[in-house]
TIKE-112541 format. One record per residue (C-alpha): z, y, x; residue in one letter. Coordinates in steps of 0.001 Angstrom, whole numbers. Example, Ala and Ser with C-alpha at 12.3 -4.5 7.8 and 13.67 -1.06 7.14 Angstrom:
{up:7800&north:-4500&east:12300&residuo:A}
{up:7140&north:-1060&east:13670&residuo:S}
This chain:
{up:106080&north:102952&east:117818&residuo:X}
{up:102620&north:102883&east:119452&residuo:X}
{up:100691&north:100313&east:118909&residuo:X}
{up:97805&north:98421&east:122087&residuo:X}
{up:94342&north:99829&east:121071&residuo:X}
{up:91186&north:98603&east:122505&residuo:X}
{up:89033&north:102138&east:124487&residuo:X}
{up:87889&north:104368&east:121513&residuo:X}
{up:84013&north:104744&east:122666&residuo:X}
{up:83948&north:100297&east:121782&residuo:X}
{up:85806&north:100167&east:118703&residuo:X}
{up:87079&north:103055&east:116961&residuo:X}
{up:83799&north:104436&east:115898&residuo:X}
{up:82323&north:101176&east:114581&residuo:X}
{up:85166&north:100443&east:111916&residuo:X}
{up:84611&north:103546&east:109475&residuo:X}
{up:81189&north:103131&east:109634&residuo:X}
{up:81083&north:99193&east:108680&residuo:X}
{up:83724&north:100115&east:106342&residuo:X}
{up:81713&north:102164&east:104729&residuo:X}
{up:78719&north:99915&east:104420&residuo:X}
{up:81143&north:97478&east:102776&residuo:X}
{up:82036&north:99683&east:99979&residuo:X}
{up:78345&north:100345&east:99156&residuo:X}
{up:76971&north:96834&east:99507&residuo:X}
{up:80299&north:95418&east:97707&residuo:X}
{up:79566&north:96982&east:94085&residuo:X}
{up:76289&north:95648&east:94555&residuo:X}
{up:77235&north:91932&east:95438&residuo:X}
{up:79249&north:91063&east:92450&residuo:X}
{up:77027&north:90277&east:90030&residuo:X}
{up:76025&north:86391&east:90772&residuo:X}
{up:76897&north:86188&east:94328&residuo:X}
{up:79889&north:84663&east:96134&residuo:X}
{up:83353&north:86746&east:96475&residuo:X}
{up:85947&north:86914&east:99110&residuo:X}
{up:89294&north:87881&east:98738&residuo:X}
{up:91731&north:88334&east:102185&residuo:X}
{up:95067&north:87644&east:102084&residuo:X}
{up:96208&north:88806&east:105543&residuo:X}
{up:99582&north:90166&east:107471&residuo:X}
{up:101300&north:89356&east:110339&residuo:X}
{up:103593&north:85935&east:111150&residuo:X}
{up:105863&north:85449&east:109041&residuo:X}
{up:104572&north:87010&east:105561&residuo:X}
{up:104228&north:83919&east:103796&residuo:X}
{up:100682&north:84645&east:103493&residuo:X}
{up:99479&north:80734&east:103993&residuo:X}
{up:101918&north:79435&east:101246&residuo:X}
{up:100796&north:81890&east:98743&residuo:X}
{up:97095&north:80837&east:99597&residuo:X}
{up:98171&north:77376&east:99296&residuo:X}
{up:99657&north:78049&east:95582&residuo:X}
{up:96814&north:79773&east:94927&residuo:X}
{up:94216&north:76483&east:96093&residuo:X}
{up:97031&north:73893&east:94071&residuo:X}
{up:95930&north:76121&east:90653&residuo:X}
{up:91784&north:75882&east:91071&residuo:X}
{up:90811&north:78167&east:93517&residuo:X}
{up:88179&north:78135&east:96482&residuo:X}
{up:90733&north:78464&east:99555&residuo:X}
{up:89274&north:78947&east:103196&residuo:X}
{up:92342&north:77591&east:105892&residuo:X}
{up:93226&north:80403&east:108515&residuo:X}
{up:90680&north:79777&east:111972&residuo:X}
{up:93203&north:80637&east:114430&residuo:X}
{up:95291&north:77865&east:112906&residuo:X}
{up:92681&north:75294&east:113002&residuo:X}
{up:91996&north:75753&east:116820&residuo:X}
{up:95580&north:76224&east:118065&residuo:X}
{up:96498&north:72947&east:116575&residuo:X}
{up:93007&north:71094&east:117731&residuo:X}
{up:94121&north:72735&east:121532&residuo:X}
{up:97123&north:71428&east:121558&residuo:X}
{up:96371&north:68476&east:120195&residuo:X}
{up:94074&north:67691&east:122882&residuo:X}
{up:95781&north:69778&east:125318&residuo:X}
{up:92734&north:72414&east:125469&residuo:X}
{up:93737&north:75949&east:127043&residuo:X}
{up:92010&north:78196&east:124672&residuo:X}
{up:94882&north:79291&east:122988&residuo:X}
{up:96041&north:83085&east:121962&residuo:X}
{up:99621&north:82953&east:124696&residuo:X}
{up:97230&north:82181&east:127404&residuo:X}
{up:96115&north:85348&east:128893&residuo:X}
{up:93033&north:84583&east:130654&residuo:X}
{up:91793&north:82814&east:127568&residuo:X}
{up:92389&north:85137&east:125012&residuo:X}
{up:89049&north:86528&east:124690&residuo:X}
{up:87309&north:83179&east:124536&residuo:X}
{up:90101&north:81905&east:121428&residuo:X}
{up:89415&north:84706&east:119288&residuo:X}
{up:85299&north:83860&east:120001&residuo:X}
{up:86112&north:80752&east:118766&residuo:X}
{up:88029&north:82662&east:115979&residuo:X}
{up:85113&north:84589&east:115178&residuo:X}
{up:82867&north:81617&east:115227&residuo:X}
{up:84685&north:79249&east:112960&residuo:X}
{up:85195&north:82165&east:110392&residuo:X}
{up:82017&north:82592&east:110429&residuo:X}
{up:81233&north:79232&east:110122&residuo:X}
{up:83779&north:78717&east:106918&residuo:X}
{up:82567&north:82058&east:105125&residuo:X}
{up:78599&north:80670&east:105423&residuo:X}
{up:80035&north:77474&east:103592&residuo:X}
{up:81111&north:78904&east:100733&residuo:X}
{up:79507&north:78398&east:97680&residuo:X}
{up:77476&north:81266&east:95730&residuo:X}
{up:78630&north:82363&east:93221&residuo:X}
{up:82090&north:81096&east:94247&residuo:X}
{up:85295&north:83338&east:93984&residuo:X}
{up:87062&north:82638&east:96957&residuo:X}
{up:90566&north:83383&east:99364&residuo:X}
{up:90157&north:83093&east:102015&residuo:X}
{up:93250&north:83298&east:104872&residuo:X}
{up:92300&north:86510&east:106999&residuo:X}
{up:88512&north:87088&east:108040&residuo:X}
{up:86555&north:88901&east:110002&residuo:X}
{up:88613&north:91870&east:110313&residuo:X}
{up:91769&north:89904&east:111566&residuo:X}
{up:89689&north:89247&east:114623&residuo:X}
{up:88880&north:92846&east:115452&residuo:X}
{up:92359&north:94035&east:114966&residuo:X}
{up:93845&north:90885&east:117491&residuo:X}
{up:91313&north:92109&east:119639&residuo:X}
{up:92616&north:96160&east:119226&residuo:X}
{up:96265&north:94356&east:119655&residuo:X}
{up:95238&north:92370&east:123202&residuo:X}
{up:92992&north:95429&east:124412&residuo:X}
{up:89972&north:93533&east:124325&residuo:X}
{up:86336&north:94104&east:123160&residuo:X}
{up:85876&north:92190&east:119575&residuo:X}
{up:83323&north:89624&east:119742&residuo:X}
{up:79309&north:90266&east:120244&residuo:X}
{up:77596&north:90903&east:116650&residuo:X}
{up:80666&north:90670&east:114931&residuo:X}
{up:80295&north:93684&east:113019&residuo:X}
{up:76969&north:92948&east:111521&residuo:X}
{up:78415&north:90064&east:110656&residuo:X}
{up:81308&north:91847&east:108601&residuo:X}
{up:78578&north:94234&east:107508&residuo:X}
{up:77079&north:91022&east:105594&residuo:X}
{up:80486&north:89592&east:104333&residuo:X}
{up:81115&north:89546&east:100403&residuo:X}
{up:84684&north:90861&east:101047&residuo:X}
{up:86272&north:92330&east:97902&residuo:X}
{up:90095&north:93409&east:98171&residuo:X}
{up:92375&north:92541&east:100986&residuo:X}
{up:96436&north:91056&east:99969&residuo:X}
{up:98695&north:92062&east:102905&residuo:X}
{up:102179&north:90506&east:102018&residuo:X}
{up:105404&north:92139&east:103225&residuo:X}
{up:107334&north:90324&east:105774&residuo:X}
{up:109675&north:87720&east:104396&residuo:X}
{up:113376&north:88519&east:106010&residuo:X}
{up:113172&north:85686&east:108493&residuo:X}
{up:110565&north:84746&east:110689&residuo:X}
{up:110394&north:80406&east:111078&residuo:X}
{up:108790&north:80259&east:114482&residuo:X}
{up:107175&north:76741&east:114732&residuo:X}
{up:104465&north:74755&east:117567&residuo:X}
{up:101623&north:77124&east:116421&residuo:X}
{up:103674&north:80434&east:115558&residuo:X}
{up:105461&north:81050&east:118635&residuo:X}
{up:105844&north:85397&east:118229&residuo:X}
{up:109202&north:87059&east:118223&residuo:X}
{up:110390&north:88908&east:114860&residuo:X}
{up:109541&north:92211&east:117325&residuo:X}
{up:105895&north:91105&east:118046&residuo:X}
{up:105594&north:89563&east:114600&residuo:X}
{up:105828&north:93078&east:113175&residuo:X}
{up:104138&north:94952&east:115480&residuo:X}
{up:101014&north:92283&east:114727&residuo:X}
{up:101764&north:93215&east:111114&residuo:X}
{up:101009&north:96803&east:111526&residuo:X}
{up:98226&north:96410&east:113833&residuo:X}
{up:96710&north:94585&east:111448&residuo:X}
{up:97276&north:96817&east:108325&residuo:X}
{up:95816&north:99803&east:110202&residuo:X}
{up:92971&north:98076&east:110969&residuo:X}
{up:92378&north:96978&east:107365&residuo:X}
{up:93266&north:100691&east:106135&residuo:X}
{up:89897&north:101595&east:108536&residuo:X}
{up:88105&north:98892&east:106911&residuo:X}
{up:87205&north:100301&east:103739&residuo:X}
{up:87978&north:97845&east:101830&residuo:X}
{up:90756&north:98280&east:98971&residuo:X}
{up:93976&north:97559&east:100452&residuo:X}
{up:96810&north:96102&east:97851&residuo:X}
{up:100380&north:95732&east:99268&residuo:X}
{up:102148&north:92212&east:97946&residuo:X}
{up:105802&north:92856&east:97719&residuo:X}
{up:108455&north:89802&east:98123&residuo:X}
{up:109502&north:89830&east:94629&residuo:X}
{up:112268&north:87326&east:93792&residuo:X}
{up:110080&north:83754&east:93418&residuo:X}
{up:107058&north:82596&east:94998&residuo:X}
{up:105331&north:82328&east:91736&residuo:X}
{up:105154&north:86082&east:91205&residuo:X}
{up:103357&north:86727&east:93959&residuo:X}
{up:101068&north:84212&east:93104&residuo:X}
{up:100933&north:86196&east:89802&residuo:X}
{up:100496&north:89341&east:91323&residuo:X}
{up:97508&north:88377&east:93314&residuo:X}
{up:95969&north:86599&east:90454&residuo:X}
{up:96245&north:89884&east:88186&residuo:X}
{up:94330&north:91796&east:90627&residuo:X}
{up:91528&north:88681&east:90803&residuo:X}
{up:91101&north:88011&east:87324&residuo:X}
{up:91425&north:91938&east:86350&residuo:X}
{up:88317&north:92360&east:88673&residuo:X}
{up:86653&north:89977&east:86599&residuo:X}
{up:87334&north:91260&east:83496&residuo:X}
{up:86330&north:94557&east:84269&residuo:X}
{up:83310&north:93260&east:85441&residuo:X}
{up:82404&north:91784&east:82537&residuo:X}
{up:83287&north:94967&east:80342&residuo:X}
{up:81221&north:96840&east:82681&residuo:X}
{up:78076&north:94610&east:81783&residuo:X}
{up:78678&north:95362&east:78268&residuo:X}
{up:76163&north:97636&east:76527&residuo:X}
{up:77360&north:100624&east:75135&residuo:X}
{up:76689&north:101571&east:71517&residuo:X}
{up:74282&north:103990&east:72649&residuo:X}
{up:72520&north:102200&east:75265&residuo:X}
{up:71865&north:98722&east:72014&residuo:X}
{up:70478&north:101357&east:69888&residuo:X}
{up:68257&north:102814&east:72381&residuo:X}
């Protein structure tokens, strides 16, 4: 299946090159300064419950963006909102700019999850054939972004006020959004259903706290290097 892509000359080139430029400023950025870890997928992966389970046991949690301003559009019965063609450029600017906004807040030093970033902006804008928003690739460039947790589809898709896609579009939103991550350069880990909800949870916390153990293993001298 082919998936929408934005024109090659605006996009295409810009993600292996900021990918890269993650990977080399990343081993650099763990020591002291703030982390974040994505946990991303389409509609209907049960990514926002897992992030929720993740806040309930201690963690920094930053709420999905696109969320946020569907509900505050409807609410108030704005039109910026992703099923309204003509204004799908200016919701994922907004997008961009509350991510943004939430990422700044963090804490230093602060190990957080954050539900999608940066990157799930540029791939919605590869999936509606739009250019991604001004600067946001320096901005990525500049993000702490560690490991991204893309969750496998649950078996059925609850459609609700704010998720309104089809089980068709829901996976095709998926994939667009994995292959955009797989440019990214960052490390991409799979989450598989598994039986509970708690093993994922476990799952994604091995991969967290085994980051920070190696880290701290990593900072320990070696026999050779106490003698020296």
């Amino acid at each position: 299946m082919s998936l929408p892509t934005t024109k090659p000359d605006i996009l295409s080139p810009l993600i292996p090159i900021v990918g890269k430029m993650i990977g080399f400023e990343n081993g650099y950025r763990t020591n002291g300064r703030k982390e974040i870890y994505i946990i991303s997928g389409g509609p209907g992966c049960g990514k926002t419950t897992l992030i929720n389970s993740l806040k309930s046991l201690g963690y920094y949690t930053v709420p999905e963006a696109a969320e946020q301003i569907i509900s505050g559009e409807i609410e108030y019965g704005g039109e910026i909102l992703p099923w309204n063609k003509p204004k799908y450029a200016e919701f994922q600017r907004a997008v961009y700019s509350l991510q943004k906004i939430q990422e700044r807040r963090i804490p230093e030093k602060a190990t957080a999850i954050s539900d999608r970033s940066l990157w799930d902006v540029v791939a919605y804008s590869r999936f509606g054939e739009i250019e991604p928003p001004k600067g946001i690739f320096n901005e990525i460039a500049r993000a702490p972004y560690r490991i991204v947790f893309i969750p496998d589809q649950l078996p059925a898709l609850e459609r609700t006020n704010i998720r309104r896609e089809d089980e068709k579009k829901a996976e095709e939103l998926h994939e667009a959004i994995r292959e955009v991550y797989d440019e990214s350069g960052l490390e991409v880990v799979r989450v598989p259903v598994f039986g509970t909800k708690q093993e994922r949870v476990d799952y994604v916390r091995s991969y967290i706290e085994g980051e920070g153990l190696s880290k701290i293993i990593s900072q320990i001298p070696t026999s050779s290097q106490s003698t020296a």
